[in-house]
N, C-alpha and C positions, 0 to 999 in steps of 0.2 A: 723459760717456763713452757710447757710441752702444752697447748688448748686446741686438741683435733678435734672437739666438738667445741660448740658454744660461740656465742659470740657476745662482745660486751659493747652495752654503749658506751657513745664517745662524749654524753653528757645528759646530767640529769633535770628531769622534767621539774621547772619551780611549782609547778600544780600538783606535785605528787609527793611533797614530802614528807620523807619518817623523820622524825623526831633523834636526833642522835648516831643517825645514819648518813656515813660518810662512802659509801659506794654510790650505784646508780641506780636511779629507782625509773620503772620504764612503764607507762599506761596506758591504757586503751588505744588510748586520744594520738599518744606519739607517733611520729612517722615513721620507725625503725622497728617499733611494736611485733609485725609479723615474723622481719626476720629476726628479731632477736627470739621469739614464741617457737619459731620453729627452728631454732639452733638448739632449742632443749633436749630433743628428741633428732639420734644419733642417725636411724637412719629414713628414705623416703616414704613411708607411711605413716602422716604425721597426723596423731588425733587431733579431732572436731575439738578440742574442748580449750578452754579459754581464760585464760585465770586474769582476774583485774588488774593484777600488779605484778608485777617482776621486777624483783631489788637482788642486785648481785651485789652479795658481800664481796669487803677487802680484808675482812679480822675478825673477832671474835666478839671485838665490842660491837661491831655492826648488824652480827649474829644476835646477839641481846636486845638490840636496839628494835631491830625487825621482828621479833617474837615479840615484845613489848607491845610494838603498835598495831601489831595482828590482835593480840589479845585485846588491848582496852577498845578498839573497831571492829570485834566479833568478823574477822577476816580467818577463815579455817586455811593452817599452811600446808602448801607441799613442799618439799627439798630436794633439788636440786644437786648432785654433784658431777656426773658424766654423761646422763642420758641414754647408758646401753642399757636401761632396763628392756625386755623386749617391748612391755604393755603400754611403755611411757607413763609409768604410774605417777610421774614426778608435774605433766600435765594434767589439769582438774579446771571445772568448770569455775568461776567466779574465785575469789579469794587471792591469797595473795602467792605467788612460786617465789620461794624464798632460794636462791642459784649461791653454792657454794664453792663451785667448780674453781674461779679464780685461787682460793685459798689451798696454796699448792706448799707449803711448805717442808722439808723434808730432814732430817736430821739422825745420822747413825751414831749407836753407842755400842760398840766395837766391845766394851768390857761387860755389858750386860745381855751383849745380842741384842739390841732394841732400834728398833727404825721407832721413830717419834715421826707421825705424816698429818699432815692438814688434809679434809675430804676431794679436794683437788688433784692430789696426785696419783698420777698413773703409771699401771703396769709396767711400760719400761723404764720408768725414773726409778722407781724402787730398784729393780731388778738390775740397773747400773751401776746405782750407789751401793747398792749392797755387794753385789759382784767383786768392785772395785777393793772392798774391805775386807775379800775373802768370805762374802756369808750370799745367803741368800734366803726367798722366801717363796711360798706357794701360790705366785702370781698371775694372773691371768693368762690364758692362754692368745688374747688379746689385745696389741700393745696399749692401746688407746684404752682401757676401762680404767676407770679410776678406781681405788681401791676401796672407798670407802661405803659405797653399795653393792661393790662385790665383797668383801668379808662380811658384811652386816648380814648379806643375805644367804649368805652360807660358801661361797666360794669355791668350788671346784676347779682349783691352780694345778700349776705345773709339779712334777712328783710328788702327788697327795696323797699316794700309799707310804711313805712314810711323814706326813707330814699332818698326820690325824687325819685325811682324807677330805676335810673341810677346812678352809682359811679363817675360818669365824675361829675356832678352835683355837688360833694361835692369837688373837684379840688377847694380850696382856692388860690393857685400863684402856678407858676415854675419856676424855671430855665432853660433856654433853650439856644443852643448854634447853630446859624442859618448859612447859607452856607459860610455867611461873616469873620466867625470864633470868632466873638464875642457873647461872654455870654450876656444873658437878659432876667431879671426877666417881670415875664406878670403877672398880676394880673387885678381888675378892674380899679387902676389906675396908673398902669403900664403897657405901650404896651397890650392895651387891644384888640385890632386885633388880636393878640398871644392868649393870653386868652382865646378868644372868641372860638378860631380856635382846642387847644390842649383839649379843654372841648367837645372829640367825633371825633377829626381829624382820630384817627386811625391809621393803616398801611400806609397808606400813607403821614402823618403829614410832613412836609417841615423842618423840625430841630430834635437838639436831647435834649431830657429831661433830664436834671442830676439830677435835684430834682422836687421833687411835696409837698406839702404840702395840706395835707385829711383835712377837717374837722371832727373830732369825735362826737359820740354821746354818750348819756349817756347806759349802760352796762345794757340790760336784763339780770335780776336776774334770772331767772326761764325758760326753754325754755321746750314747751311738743310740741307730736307730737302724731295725728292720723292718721293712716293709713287703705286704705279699697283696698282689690283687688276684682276687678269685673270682669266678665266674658265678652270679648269684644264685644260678642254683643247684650250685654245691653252697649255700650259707647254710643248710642243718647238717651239712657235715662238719663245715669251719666252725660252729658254735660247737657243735661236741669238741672238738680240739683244743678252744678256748676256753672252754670250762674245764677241761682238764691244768690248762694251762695257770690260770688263772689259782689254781690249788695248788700247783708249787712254784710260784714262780716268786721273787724276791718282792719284796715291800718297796724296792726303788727302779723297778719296772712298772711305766706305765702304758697301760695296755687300751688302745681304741679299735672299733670295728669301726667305719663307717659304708653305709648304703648310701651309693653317690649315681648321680651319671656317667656315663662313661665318655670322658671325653673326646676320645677317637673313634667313638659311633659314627658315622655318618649321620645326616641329618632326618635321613627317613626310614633309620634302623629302626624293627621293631620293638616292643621293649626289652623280649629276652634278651637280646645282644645289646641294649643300650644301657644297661645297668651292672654293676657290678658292687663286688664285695671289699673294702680298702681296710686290710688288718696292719694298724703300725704299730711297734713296742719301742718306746723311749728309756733306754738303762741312763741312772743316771748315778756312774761309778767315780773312783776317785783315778780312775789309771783307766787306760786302752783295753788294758788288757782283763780288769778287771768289769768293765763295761762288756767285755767280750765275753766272759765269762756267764756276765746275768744275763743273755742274749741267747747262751749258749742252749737252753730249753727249747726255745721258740726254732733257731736251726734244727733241732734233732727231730721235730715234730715233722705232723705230715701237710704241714702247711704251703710248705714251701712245692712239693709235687703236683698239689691239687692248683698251685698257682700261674694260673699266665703268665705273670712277671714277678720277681721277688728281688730285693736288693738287702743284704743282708751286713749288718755294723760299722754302717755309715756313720764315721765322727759328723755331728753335730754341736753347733754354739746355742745360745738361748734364744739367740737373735736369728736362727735357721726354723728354731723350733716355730715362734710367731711365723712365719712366714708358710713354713707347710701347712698348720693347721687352717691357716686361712685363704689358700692357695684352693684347699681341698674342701673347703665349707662352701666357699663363692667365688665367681670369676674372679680375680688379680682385680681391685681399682676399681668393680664394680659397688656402686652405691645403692642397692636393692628397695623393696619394696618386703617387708618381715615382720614374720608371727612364728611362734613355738611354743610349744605343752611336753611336757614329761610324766614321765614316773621315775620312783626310785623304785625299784626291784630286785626280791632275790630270786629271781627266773628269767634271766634275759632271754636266754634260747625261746621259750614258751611267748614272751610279746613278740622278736624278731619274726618267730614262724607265723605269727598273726597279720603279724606288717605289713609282711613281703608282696603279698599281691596287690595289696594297696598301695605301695609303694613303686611299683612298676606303671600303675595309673597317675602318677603327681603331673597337674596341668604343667609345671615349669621344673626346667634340667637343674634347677639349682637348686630344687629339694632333695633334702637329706635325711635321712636318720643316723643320727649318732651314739654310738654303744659305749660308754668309759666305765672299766669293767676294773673288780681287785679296789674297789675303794678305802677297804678298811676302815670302816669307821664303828664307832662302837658309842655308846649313850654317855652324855657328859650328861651330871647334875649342874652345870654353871654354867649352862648354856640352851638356850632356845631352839637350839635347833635340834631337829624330833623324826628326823624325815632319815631312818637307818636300815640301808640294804647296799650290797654288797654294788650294787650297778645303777647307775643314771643310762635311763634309755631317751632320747630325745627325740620328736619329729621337727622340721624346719622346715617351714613353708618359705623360700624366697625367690621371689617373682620379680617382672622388671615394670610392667603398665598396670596403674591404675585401674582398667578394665577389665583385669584380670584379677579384682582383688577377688568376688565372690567364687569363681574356682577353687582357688586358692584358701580361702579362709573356708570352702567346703571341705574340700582335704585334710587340712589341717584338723579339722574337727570328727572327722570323721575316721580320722587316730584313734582319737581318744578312745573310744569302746572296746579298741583292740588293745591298748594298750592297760587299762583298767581296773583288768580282769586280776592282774598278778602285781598290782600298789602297793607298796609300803607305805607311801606318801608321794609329793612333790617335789621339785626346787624350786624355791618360790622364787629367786630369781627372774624363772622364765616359765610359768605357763601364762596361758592365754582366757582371762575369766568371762569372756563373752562366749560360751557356751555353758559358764554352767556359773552362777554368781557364787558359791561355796567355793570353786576352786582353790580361791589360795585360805582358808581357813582348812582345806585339807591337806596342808602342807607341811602341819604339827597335829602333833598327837591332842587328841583330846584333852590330857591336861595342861599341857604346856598353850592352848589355845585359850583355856580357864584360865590360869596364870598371867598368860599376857593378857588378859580383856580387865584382869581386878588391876592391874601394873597402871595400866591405862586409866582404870576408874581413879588409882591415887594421884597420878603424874598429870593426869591430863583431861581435870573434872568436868571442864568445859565446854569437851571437845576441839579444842584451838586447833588440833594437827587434825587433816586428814586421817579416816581408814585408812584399809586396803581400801584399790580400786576393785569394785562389787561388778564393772560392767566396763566394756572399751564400744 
């Protein structure tokens, strides 16, 4: 079993126990206490906040067992599954962190397309088992995230222009276990309020998921990959060419800008020469040549001229793909200090050109803005998620000292206004609500925000689950 975050104790406190709860239950008081608090939260900027208890389930009954005794001890829960939330919404002040992470189990049905997953398993367990059966699913572009608060929260995976462009989309049913302590499957005709709700709820989702079932697709055979680095200031010429592009290019090409540091800057390059523009297109065909084919746009364009360097229908595996994206977000094996805010947009050109000078100022080389453009997504009725434009525009703040957080978290914030102006919405995944406590209620449309708060009024009268986090 794959556990790149988290850590589990190695025995439970007799002062601290639940009732029917056969995992670990870890308090204040324990000695392990810290690092197990801060194994929650994936990477080095680990919130202030402090939750009373921490009980890592082993099953589903220990999942019932733990909301049970939250409930009748007026203990409000958070849940726990992987920790890459950016905000650490899963840490909260007092109550109890209810850790789901260990419950990794995984199971493919080959005849119905179905991966069946426990909230523990991550992106490349799927992405294995599925591979291996000939299927595959819109997985993380991350190996390490677990699947089950990135679909909840909307999911921006791997070839998601043809894959409904959100992962939550392809949520088939779940199991969920609500304040009242009973288990229930949601599906379209099962508790389909549930359904509706866990398809993009997020961090703040009102229950806890024990299972999900993905629907798969059928396994690109062939995956290439063009790459063009352009000098940034040619990036409002590169966006006119990607906006073009992006109009006809195939629904299994997926297409990122990213605004990186330059890594062969010297160290006391100015910014014009230490920034750059990082345009890559993932095809993800059934043949070479058919890969070649969906590529074949992005070669004909005038991308490749205006580029310093370009490499053009590079085969790729799935397991290359994890590797560039993260190669090109953060140093190799560095373990950072991170914050992030978005928008969803149909006007990337219009924030990009807003960015850009602010982004030539980011106190640390390892901030980014990320562009993943061609989303294709379109309004589902049976599903929560509300946040519909054609582009996810990103800022990433990632720094390496402590001392450097207020820089830093100035930056980051000082996005926002730029990025703003041209909102559809959020990912609620990842922004950052210590600038503005509404952030993630603007991450759904106004009705679907009504919806989920009456969902909440019937599932969870008590309040037992944590909001959203309103502040970090």
């Amino acid at each position: 079993m794959l556990r790149a975050q988290g850590t589990y104790a190695t025995e439970s406190n007799s002062k601290a126990q639940v009732k029917g709860f056969k995992g670990y239950v870890i308090n204040k008081q324990d000695r392990n206490y810290e690092s197990i608090r801060q194994s929650m939260h994936w990477h080095r900027s680990k919130p202030n906040r402090y939750p009373d208890l921490i009980v890592q389930a082993r099953n589903e009954q220990d999942v019932i067992a733990a909301v049970s005794h939250a409930a009748n001890h007026k203990l409000k829960i958070s849940v726990h599954s992987g920790g890459h939330n950016a905000m650490g919404s899963s840490l909260r002040n007092g109550g109890m962190l209810l850790d789901v992470g260990g419950m990794a189990n995984l199971e493919i049905d080959t005849n119905r397309q179905l991966a069946s997953i426990q909230p523990g398993v991550r992106s490349i367990q799927l992405m294995a088992a599925a591979r291996d059966k000939g299927l595959s699913f819109p997985v993380p572009h991350c190996p390490t995230v677990s699947l089950s608060g990135f679909t909840m929260g909307g999911g921006q995976g791997m070839n998601w222009g043809s894959r409904s462009g959100m992962a939550c989309f392809s949520i088939a049913a779940a199991d969920i276990v609500t304040a009242d302590g009973q288990l229930r499957h949601a599906s379209p005709d099962q508790n389909p309020d549930l359904y509706w709700a866990v398809r993009g709820g997020g961090p703040g989702f009102f229950g806890v998921v024990t299972r999900l079932w993905l629907e798969l697709y059928p396994l690109p055979r062939a995956v290439h990959t063009s790459n063009y680095i352009i000098p940034l200031d040619k990036l409002d010429e590169a966006t006119a060419i990607l906006d073009e592009l992006v109009a006809i290019k195939s629904d299994r090409v997926e297409l990122i800008n990213l605004l990186v540091h330059n890594p062969a800057a010297p160290a006391d390059a100015p910014s014009h020469d230490s920034k750059i523009c990082f345009v890559s297109a993932f095809a993800f065909g059934n043949s070479a040549e058919e890969s070649t084919d969906l590529l074949a746009p992005m070669s004909a364009s005038k991308l490749g001229p205006m580029s310093i360097h370009k490499e053009e229908n590079l085969p790729f595996s799935f397991e290359d793909i994890y590797s560039q994206y993260f190669s090109l977000q953060v140093s190799p094996g560095m373990m950072a200090r991170y914050k992030v805010d978005n928008v969803m947009t149909d006007e990337p050109a219009k924030v990009l050109r807003n960015l850009t000078n602010h982004f030539r100022k980011a106190p640390s080389p390892h901030a980014h803005v990320l562009t993943a453009m061609g989303l294709n997504l379109k309004p589902h009725d049976d599903a929560c998620f509300s946040s519909i434009a054609s582009t996810y525009v990103g800022c990433y703040a990632i720094w390496e000292h402590e001392q450097d957080d207020d820089a830093n978290y100035e930056w980051l914030g000082n996005c926002i206004p730029l990025m703003d102006p041209y909102n559809k919405g959020h990912y609620v995944n990842e922004v950052e609500p210590r600038f503005n406590p509404n952030r993630l209620r603007e991450c759904f449309s106004s009705g679907a925000w009504a919806r989920l708060e009456k969902l909440r009024a019937k599932y969870d009268p008590a309040g037992v689950f944590h909001h959203y986090l309103r502040e970090t």
